[in-house]
KOLLUM-57240 format. One record per residue (C-alpha): residue number from 1; residue in one letter; z, x, y. Coordinates in Angstrom, 2 decimals. Layout:
<pts>
i;aa;zz;xx;yy
NUM;A;Z;X;Y
...
</pts>
This chain:
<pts>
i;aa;zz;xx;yy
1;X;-33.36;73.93;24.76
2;X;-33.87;72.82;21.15
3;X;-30.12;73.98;20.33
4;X;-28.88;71.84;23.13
5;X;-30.95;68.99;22.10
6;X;-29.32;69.05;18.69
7;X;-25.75;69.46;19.92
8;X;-26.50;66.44;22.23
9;X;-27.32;64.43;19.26
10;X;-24.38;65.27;17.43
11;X;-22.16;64.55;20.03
12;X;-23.96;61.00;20.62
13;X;-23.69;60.27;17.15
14;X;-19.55;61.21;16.81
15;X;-19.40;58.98;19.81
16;X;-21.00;56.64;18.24
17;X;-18.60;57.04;15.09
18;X;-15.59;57.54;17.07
19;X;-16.06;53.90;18.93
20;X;-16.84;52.62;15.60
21;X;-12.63;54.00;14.22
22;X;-11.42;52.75;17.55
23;X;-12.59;49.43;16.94
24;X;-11.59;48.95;13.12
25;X;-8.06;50.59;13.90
26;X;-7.52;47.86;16.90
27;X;-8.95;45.24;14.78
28;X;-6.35;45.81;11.84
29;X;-3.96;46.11;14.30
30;X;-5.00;43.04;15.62
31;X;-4.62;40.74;12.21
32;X;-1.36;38.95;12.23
33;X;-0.24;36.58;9.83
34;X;-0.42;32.69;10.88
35;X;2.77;30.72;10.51
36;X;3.35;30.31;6.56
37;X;3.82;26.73;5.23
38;X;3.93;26.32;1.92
39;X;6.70;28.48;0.79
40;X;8.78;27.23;3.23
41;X;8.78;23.69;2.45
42;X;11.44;21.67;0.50
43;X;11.57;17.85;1.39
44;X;9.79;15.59;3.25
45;X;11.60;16.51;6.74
46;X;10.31;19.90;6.83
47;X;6.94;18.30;8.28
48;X;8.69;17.23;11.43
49;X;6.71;18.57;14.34
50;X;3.26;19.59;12.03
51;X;-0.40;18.39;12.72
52;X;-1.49;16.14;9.71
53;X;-5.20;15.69;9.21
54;X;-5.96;12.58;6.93
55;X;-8.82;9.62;7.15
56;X;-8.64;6.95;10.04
57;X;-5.79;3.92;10.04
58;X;-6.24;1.61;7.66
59;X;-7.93;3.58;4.62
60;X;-5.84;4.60;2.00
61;X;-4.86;7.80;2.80
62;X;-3.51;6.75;6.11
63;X;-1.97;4.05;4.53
64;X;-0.05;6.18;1.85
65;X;1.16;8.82;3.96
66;X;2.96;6.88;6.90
67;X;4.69;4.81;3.98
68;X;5.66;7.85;2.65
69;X;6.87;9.37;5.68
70;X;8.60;6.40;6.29
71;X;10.96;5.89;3.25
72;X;11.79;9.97;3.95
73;X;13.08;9.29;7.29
74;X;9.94;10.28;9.48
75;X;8.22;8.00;11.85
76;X;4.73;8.53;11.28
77;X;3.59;8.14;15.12
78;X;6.83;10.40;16.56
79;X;7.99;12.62;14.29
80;X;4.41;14.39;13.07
81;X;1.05;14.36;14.86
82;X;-1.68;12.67;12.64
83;X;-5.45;13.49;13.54
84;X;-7.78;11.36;11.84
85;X;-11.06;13.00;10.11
86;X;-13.16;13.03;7.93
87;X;-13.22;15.49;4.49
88;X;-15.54;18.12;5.74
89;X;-13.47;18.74;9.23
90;X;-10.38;18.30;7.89
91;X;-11.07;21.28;5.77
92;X;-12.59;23.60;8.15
93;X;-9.37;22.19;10.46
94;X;-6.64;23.75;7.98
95;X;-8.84;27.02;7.23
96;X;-9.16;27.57;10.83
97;X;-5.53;27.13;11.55
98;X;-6.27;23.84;13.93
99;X;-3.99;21.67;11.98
100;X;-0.91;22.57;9.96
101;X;-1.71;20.21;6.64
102;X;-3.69;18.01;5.36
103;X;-3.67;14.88;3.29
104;X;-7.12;14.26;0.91
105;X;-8.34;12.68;-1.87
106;X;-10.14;15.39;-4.69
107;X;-11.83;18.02;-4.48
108;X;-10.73;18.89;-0.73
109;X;-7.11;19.74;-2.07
110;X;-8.62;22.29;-4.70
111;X;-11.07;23.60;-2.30
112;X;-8.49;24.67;-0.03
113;X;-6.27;25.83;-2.49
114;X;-9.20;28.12;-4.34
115;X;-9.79;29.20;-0.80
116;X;-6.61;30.70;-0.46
117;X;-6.17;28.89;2.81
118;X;-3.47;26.13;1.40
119;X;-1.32;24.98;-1.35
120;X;-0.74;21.58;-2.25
121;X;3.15;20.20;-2.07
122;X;3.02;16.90;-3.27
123;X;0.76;14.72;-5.02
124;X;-0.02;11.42;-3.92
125;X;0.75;9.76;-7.04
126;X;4.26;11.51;-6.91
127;X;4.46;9.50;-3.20
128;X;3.57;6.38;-4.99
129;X;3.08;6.56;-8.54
130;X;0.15;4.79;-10.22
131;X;-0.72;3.60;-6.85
132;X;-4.73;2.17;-6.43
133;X;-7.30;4.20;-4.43
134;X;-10.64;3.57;-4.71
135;X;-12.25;-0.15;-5.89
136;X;-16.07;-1.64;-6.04
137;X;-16.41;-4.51;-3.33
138;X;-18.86;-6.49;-3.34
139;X;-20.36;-8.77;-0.43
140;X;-19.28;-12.70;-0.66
141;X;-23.06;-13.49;0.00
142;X;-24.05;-11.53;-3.28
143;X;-21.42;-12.81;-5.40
144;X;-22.05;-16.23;-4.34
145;X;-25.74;-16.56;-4.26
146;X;-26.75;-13.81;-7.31
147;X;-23.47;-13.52;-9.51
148;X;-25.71;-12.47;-12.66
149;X;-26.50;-9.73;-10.42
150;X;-22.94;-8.84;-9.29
151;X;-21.98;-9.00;-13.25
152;X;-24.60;-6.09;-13.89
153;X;-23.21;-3.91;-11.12
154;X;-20.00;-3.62;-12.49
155;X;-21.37;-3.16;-16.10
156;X;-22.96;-0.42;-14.98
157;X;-20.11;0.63;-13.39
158;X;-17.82;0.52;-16.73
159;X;-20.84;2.34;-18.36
160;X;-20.82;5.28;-15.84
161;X;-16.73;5.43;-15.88
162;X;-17.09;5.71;-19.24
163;X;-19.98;8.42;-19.61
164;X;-17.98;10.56;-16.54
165;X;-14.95;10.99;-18.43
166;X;-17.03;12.02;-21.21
167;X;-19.02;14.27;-19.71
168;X;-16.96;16.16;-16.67
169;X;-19.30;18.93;-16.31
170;X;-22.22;17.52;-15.72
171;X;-20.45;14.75;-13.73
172;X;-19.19;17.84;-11.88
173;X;-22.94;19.23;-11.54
174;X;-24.19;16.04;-10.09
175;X;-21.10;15.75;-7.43
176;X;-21.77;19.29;-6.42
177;X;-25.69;18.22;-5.92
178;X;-25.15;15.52;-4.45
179;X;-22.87;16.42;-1.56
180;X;-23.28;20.30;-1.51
181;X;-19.86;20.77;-2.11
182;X;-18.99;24.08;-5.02
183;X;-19.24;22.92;-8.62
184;X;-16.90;25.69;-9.89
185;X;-14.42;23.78;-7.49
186;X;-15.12;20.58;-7.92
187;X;-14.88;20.77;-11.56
188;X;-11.56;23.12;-11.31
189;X;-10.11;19.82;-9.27
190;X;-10.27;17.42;-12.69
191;X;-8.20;19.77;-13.88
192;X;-5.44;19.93;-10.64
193;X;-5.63;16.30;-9.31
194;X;-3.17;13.67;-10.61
195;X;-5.72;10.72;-10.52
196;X;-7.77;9.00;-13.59
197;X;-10.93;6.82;-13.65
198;X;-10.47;2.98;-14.47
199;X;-12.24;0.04;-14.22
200;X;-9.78;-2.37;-14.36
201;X;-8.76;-4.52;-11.20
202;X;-5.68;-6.14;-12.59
203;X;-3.97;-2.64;-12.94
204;X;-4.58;-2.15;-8.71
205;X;-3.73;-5.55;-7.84
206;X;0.02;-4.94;-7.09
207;X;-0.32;-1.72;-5.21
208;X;-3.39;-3.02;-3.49
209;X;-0.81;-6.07;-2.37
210;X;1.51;-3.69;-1.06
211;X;-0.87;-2.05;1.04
212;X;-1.38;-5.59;2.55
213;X;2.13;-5.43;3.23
214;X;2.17;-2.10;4.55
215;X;-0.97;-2.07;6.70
216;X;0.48;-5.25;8.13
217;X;3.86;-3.97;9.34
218;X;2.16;-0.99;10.99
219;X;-0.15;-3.40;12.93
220;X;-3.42;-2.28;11.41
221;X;-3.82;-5.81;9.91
222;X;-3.58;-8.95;12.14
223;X;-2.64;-11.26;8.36
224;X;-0.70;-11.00;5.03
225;X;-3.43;-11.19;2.84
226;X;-2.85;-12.51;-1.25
227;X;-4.77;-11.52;-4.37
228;X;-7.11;-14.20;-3.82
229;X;-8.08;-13.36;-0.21
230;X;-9.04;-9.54;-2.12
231;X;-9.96;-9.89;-5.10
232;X;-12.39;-11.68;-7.78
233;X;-11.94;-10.52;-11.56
234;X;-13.99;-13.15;-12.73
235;X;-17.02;-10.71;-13.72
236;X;-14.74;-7.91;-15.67
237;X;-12.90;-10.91;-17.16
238;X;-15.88;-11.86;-18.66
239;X;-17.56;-8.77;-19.19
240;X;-14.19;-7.79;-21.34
241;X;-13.85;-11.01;-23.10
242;X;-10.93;-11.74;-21.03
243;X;-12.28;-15.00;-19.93
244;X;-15.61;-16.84;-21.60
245;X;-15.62;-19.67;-18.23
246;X;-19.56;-19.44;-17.07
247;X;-20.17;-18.00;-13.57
248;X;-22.23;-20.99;-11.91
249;X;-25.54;-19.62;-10.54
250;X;-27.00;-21.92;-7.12
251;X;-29.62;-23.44;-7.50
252;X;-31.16;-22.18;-4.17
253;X;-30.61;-18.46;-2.85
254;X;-32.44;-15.50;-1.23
255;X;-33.95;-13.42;-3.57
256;X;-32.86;-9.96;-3.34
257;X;-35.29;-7.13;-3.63
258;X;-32.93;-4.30;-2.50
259;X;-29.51;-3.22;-3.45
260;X;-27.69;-1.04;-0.91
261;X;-24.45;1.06;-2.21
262;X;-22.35;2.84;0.01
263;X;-20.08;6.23;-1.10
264;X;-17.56;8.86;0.09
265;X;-18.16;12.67;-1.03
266;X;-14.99;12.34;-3.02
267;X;-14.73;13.20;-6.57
268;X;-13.12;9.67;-7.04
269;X;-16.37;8.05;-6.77
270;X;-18.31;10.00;-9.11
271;X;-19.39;7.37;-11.18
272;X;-21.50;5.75;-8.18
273;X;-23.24;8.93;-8.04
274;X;-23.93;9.32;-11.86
275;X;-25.72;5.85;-11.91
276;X;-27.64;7.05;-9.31
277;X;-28.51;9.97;-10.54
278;X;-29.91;8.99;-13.81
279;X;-31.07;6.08;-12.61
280;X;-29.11;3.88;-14.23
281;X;-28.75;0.97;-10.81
282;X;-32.53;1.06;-10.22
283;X;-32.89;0.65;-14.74
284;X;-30.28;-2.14;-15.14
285;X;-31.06;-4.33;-11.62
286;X;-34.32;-4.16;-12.29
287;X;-34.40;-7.17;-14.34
288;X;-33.12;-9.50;-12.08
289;X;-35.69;-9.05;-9.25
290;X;-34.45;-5.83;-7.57
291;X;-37.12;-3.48;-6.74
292;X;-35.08;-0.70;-5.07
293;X;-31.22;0.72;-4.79
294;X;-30.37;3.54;-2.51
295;X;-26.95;4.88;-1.20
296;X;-25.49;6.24;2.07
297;X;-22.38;8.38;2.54
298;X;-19.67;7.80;4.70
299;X;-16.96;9.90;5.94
300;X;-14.29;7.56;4.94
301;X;-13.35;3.90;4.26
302;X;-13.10;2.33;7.94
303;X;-16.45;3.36;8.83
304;X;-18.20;1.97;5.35
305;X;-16.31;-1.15;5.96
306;X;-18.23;-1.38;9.83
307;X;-21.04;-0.72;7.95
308;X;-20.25;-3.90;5.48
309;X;-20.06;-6.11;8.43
310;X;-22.88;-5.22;10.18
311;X;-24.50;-6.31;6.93
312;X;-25.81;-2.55;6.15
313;X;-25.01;-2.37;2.81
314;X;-23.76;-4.78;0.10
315;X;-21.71;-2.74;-2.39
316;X;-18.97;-0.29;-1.50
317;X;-17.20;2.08;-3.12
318;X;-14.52;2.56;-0.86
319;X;-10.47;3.12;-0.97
320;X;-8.94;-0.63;-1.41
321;X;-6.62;-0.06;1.95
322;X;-9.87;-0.47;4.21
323;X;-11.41;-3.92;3.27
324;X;-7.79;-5.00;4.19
325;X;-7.80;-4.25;7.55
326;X;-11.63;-5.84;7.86
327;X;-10.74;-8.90;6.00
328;X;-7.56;-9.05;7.98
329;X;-8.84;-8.23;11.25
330;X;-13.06;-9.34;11.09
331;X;-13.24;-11.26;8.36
332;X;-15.13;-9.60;5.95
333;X;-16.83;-11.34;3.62
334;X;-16.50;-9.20;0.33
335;X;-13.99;-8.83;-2.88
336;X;-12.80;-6.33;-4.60
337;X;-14.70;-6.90;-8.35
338;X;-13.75;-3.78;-10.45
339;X;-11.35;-0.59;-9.67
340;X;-12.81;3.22;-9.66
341;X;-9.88;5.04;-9.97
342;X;-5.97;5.59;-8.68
343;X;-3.84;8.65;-7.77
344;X;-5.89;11.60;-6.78
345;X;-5.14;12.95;-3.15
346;X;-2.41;15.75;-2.38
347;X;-0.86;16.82;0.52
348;X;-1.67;20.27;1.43
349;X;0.22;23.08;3.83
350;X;-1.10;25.73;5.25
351;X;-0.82;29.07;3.59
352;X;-0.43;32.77;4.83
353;X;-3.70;33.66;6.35
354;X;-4.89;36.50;9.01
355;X;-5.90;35.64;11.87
356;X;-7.52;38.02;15.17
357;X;-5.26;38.27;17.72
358;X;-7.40;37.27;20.73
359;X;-6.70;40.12;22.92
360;X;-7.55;43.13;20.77
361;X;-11.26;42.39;20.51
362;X;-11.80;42.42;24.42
363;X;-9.46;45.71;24.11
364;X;-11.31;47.45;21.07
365;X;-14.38;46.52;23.08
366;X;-13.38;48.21;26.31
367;X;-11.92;51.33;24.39
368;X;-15.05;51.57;22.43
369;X;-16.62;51.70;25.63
370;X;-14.71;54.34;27.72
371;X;-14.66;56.29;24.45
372;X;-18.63;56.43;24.15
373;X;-18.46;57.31;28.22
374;X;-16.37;60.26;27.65
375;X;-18.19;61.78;24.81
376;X;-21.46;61.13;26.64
377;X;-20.23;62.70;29.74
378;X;-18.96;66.16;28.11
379;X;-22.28;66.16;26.59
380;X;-24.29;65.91;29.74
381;X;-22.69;68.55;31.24
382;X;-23.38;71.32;27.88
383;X;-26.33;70.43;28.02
384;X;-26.78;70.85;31.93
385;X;-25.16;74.13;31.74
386;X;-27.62;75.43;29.01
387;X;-30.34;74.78;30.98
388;X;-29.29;76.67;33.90
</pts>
């Protein structure tokens, strides 16, 4: 009895192993390599027919890529399938295979590529070199009513540029912290993207017109708008000693007790997140009244610039495409006081990557199954025989 207990044991337990073989042998069997990409493309026409995930019309990335597509001979509403996203989808879209590429500002590009899951084709500055991204924008109520205060925001702004440039690991460190995204990655992207940090709005006012242009024959702005409908240098002028003309203050406003900033978890907007971090917009407003500064993140431009005009927040950091389209379209009431950076955002293709064929699971399952039955039942029937 005890020597057909034992043998029963065995037997359950090589059942046991013997489901476990036949469902690792059907699952290697059942990894086949997804549709490879990267290697295989060569110019611009090799998209035709892919799934593109980049941000909503009208922000910069949206803006770039069907101008791009455009001069290559693509139209960007027939010829490839865009799906608008934000940064975090967009990457779990190409690593899961739901999309075919993807075109993102920094880090996403690295991410993916450190991932194994991608590999970046062209840069966005090779689309359209020196070409502006991001930009501060201010509200027209702040700069109006509390201009002293508007001159201090970008100061601070020039001070952070500065001290991120200086200091990329620990600007790095407080990305990573701030929107959970891997430092190793993030800082490996400084070292991949084609972008740079600048302050200066003169050197974004051309491309930032030709986005007017742009956005306006797609549709996605109702008006042409000029440098003076975007933009008002008058505070980095000054700050620079470009221009010494006094900034007239009203002599009745609101006072402001609260400052509210709004972001994107893109390593082009680092330097919002630096002040933040050390303190530095709560430190320099201070003075002037302002008792408290927070930030909010948003997925990507459009949505920060809804936010604008519901009156939400009153400083953005946002790509300069987007407060076209509102200013265009809803009349926003902001300007674009300072830039943050150009370049930075690559288009990425899917790489090789295994994926489960759907089928073998429900077979390894049912093999597994009929396997464990079999064993089972030749063991039942030892060990009703030794009893007899």
């Amino acid at each position: 009895m005890q020597g057909s207990g034992r043998v029963l044991l065995v037997l359950l337990l090589l059942a046991v192993f013997s489901a476990a073989l036949v469902i690792a042998a059907f699952a290697v069997a059942g990894e086949t390599p997804a549709p490879e990409l990267a290697s295989k493309y060569k110019e611009p026409k090799d998209l035709k027919g892919l799934k593109i995930a980049t941000f909503p019309p009208g922000s910069i990335q949206y803006t770039i890529l069907s101008k791009w597509l455009k001069e290559n001979g693509l139209d960007p509403e027939k010829d490839v399938e865009i799906r608008t996203m934000g940064p975090r989808e967009a990457i779990s879209a190409i690593e899961s295979g739901a999309v075919d590429a993807v075109f993102l500002p920094e880090p996403a590009p690295t991410i993916i590529e450190l991932d194994g899951k991608g590999v970046r084709v062209v840069q966005s500055g090779e689309m359209y070199p020196n070409h502006a991204c991001c930009c501060l924008l201010v509200s027209g109520k702040l700069i109006r009513e509390h201009p002293e205060i508007v001159e201090q925001i970008v100061r601070t702004h020039i001070n952070a540029t500065k001290y991120l440039k200086e200091h990329p690991e620990e600007a790095a460190r407080i990305f990573s912290e701030k929107t959970g995204f891997d430092y190793e990655k993030t800082l490996a992207s400084f070292e991949r993207w084609d972008g740079d940090w600048i302050t200066n709005p003169h050197e974004m006012m051309n491309s930032t017109l030709e986005y007017a242009r742009v956005n306006y024959e797609l549709g996605l702005a109702k008006r042409f708008l000029t440098d003076e409908d975007l933009f008002d240098t008058r505070f980095y002028d000054k700050i620079m000693g470009i221009s010494s003309s006094p900034i007239p203050v009203p002599a009745e406003r609101e006072e402001i007790k609260e400052i509210r900033i709004g972001y994107q978890p893109s390593t082009h907007q680092i330097a919002e997140m630096i002040a933040m971090e050390k303190g530095w917009w709560q430190r320099d407003l201070k003075r002037f009244g302002v008792e408290n500064v927070t930030d909010k993140e948003f997925p990507s431009g459009p949505p920060e610039m809804n936010a604008m005009l519901a009156g939400e927040i009153d400083v953005a950091y946002v790509g300069t495409a987007p407060p076209i389209t509102a200013i265009a379209n809803s009349d926003l009431d902001a300007k674009i006081v300072a830039a943050v950076q150009i370049n930075g955002s690559a288009l990425v293709l899917r790489a090789a990557s295994k994926t489960q064929t759907p089928g073998f699971t429900a077979i390894s399952t049912i093999s597994a199954v009929v396997v464990c039955f079999i064993v089972c039942f030749i063991a039942r029937r030892r060990f009703g025989q030794s009893n007899r």
